[in-house]
VOGU-3710 file (C-alpha; in Angstrom, 3 decimals, decimal comma):
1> xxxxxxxxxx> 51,722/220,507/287,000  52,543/224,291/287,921  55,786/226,019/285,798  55,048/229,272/286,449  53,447/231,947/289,310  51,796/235,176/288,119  52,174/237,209/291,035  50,055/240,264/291,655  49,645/243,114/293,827  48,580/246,576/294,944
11> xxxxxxxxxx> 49,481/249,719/296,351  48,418/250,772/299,409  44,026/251,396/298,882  43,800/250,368/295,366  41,878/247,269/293,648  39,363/247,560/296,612  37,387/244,056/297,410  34,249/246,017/295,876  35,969/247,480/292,856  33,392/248,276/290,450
21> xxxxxxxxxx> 35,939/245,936/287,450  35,768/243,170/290,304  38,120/240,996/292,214  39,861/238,292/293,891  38,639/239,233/297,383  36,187/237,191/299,082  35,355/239,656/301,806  34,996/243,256/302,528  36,913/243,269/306,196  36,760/247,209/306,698
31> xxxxxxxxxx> 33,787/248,401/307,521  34,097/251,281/306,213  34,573/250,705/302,816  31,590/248,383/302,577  29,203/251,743/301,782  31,418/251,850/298,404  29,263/249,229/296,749  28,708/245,256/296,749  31,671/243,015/296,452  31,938/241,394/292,807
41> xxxxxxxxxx> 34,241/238,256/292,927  36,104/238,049/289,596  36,248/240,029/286,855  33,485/241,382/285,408  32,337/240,721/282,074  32,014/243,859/281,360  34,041/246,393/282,584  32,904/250,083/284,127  34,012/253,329/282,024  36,991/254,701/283,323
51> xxxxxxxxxx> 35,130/257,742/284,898  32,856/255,498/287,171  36,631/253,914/288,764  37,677/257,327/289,074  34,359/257,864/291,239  35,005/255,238/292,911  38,377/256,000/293,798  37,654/259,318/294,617  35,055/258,162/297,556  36,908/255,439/298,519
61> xxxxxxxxxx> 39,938/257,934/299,204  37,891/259,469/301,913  37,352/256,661/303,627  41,121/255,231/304,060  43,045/255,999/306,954  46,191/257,308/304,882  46,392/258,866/301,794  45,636/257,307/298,221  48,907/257,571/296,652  50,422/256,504/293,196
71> xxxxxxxxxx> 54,205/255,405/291,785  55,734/257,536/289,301  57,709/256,717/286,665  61,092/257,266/288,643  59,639/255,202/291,850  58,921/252,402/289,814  61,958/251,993/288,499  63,009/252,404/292,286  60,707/248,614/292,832  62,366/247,255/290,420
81> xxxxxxxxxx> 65,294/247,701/290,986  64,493/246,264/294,442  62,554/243,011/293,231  65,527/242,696/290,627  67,579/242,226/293,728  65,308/240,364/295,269  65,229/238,115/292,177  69,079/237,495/292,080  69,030/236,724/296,158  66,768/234,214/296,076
91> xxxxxxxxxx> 67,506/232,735/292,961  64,143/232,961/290,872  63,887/232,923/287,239  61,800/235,942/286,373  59,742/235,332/282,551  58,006/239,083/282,956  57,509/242,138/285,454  55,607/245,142/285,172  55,486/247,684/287,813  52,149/250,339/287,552
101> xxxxxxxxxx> 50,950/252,930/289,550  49,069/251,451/291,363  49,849/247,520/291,179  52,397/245,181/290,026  52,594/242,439/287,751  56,040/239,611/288,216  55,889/236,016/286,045  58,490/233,604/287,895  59,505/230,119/287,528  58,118/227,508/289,675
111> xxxxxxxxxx> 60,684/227,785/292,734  61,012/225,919/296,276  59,212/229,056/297,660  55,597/229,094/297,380  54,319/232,113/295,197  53,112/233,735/298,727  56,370/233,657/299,976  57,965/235,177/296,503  55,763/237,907/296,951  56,629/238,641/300,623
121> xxxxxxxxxx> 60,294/238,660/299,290  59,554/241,245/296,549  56,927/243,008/298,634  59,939/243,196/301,571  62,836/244,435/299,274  60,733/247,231/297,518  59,022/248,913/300,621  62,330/248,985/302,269  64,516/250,509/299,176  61,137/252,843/298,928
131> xxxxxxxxxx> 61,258/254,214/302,406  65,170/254,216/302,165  64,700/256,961/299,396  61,992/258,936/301,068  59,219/257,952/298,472  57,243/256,850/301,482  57,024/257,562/305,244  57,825/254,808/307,639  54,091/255,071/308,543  52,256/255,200/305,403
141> xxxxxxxxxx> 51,974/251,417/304,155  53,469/250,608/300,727  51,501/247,508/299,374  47,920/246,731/300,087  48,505/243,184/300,927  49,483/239,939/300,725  48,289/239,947/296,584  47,474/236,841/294,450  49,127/234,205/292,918  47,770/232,394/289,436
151> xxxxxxxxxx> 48,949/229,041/288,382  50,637/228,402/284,911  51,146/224,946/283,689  51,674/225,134/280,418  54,210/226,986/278,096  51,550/228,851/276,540  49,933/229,957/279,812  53,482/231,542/280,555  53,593/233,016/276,594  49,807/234,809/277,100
161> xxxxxxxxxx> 50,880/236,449/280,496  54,205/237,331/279,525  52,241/239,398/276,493  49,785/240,676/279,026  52,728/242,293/281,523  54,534/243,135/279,213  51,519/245,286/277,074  50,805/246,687/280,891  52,715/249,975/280,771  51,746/250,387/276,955
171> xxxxxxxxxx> 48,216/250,575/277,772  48,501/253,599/279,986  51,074/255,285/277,405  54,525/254,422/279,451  57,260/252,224/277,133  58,027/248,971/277,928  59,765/247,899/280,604  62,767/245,799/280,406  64,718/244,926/282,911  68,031/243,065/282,422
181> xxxxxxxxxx> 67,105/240,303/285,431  64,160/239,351/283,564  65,145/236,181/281,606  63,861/235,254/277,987  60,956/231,804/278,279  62,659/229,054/276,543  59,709/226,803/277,052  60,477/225,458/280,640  58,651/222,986/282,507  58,844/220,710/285,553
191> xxxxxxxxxx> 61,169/217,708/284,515  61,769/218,458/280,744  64,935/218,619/279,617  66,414/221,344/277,383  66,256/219,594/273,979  62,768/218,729/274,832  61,795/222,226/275,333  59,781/223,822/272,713  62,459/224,179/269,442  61,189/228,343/268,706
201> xxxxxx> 62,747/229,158/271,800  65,838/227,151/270,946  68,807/229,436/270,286  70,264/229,091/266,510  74,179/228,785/266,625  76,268/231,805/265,600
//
């Protein structure tokens, strides 16, 4: 029984199919980029030093046929505002969302839209209010494609990834993000009524 869809994607020529940390890809389809290294499905155990991603980055960028660019601060709150918008349109409850340099993290209810279609929705809404603003060209692609989406079923597989987004921006020094259409887990599932839910998430009476 799904309750929840991590939802995950990149920017425009990052989290290759052959990143040396692994990944979800099954197949390297440009050619190009195959010379970068072997593809690794999953993650690997152990992860590469930060200055052998760099490397690969680095290479990689020479390879793409537009430029490896990153979000700042300011143009990420510029995506979020869009997939908070987004959010509200379609009516999705939204547990966690994190949005990076280079990739971004959303945690959303189980819906009537399949988690591929969620993140066409908030994939849509953010390249357009991006381009609107001039943070990127009409020609330059935003997102580097259709992204991944991870089952949840229970309430503590939505508690663990809720921690992980949310510790995203802390790990590379930016503050938390919180963003007011992202709604507090109160132990939701498929079918389960409210007093059912789990009673720490249960709201004490003022």
């Amino acid at each position: 029984m799904v309750a929840a869809y991590h939802l995950i994607w990149t920017a425009y020529g990052w989290w290759l199919p052959n990143d040396p940390r692994g990944s979800m890809s099954k197949a390297i389809s440009v050619r190009s980029l195959r010379e970068l290294g072997p593809l690794h499905q999953g993650r690997r155990t152990v992860q590469p030093a930060g200055r052998e991603i760099r490397a690969f980055y680095e290479r990689a960028a020479e390879k793409l046929r537009y430029d490896l660019l990153t979000f700042s601060p300011g143009q990420c709150g510029c995506i979020a505002e869009a997939m908070g918008e987004a959010v509200r349109r379609c009516g999705y409850t939204c547990y966690a969302a994190a949005a990076m340099p280079d990739h971004v993290h959303v945690l959303i209810r189980k819906h009537r839209d399949r988690g591929e279609t969620m993140i066409e929705n908030l994939q849509n809404a953010s390249r357009d209010l991006l381009r609107e603003r001039g943070h990127r060209d009409e020609e330059h692609p935003v997102w580097g494609g259709p992204g991944w989406v991870v089952f949840l079923e229970t309430p503590a597989d939505v508690r663990r990834v809720i921690r992980y987004v949310e510790q995203n921006p802390v790990k590379i020094g930016w503050p938390v993000q919180n963003w007011i259409w992202v709604t507090e887990y109160d132990g939701w599932l498929p079918g389960l009524s409210p007093h059912r839910r789990d009673p720490r998430n249960r709201k004490r009476p003022r």
